[in-house]
C-alpha positions, 0 to 999 in steps of 0.5 A, spaced: 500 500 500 502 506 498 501 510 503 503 505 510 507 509 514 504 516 511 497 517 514 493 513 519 485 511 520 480 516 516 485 519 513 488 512 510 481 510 508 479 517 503 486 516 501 486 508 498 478 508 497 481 515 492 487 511 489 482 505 489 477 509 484 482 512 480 485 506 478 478 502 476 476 508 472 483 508 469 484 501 468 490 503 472 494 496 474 495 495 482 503 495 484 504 498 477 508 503 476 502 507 474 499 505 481 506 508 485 504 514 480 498 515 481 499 514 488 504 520 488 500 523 486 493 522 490 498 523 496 500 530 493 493 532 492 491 531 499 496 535 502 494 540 498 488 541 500 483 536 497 481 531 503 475 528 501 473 523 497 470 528 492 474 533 492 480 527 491 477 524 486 475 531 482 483 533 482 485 525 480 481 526 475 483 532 472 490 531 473 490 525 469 486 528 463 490 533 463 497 530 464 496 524 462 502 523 467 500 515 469 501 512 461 505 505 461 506 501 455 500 497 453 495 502 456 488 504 452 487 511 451 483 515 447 483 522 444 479 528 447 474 529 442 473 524 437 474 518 442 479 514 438 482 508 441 490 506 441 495 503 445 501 506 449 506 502 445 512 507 447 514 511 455 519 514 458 518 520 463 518 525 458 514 523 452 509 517 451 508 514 443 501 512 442 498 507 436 493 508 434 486 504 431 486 507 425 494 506 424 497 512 424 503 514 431 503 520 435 507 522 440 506 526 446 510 530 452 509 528 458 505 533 463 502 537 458 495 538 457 494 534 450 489 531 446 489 524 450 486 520 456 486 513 459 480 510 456 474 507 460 474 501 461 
């Protein structure tokens, strides 16, 4: 669990239950190195203020569909507008390469507001 040692009780419980329902919605993998990112980043929210479950859930949500911080090779994503389907085939910390459905490749920076999200499951 990502967050041992680092919150106790209630506030243990609103952080995992978040990181829980962030994942599911992203189809994020438990113990993948998306999990320990958005892990990270679940924790930052909270210390910055957002310490409910809504409020955590809202700013996981809009982090992830802005940055797109958490993509891994192999995960699905879509595009903003056209919902177009297409696999992470390329990562590394600063730009993610997608394949998509149709056929054509697209590269994107890591931590910019771009065309791309995690696809829903």
């Amino acid at each position: 669990m990502p967050f041992k040692g680092i919150a106790e009780g209630e506030k243990l419980a609103v952080l995992f239950m978040a990181l829980q329902s962030h994942c599911g919605e992203f189809g994020i993998r438990r113990n993948s190195a998306a999990y320990h990112t958005a892990g990270k980043l679940t924790l930052k929210l909270f210390r910055e203020g957002a310490t409910t479950p809504e409020a955590l859930a809202t700013a996981l949500r809009d982090a992830t569909l802005s940055a797109s911080n958490t993509l891994e090779i192999g995960q699905r994503v879509v595009t903003k507008d056209t919902a177009e389907g297409g696999t992470v085939v390329e990562a590394n910390k600063h730009q993610i390469k997608v394949k998509w459905d149709r056929g054509r490749t697209s590269y994107y920076r890591r931590g910019r507001d771009g065309n791309i999200r995690h696809a829903p499951e």
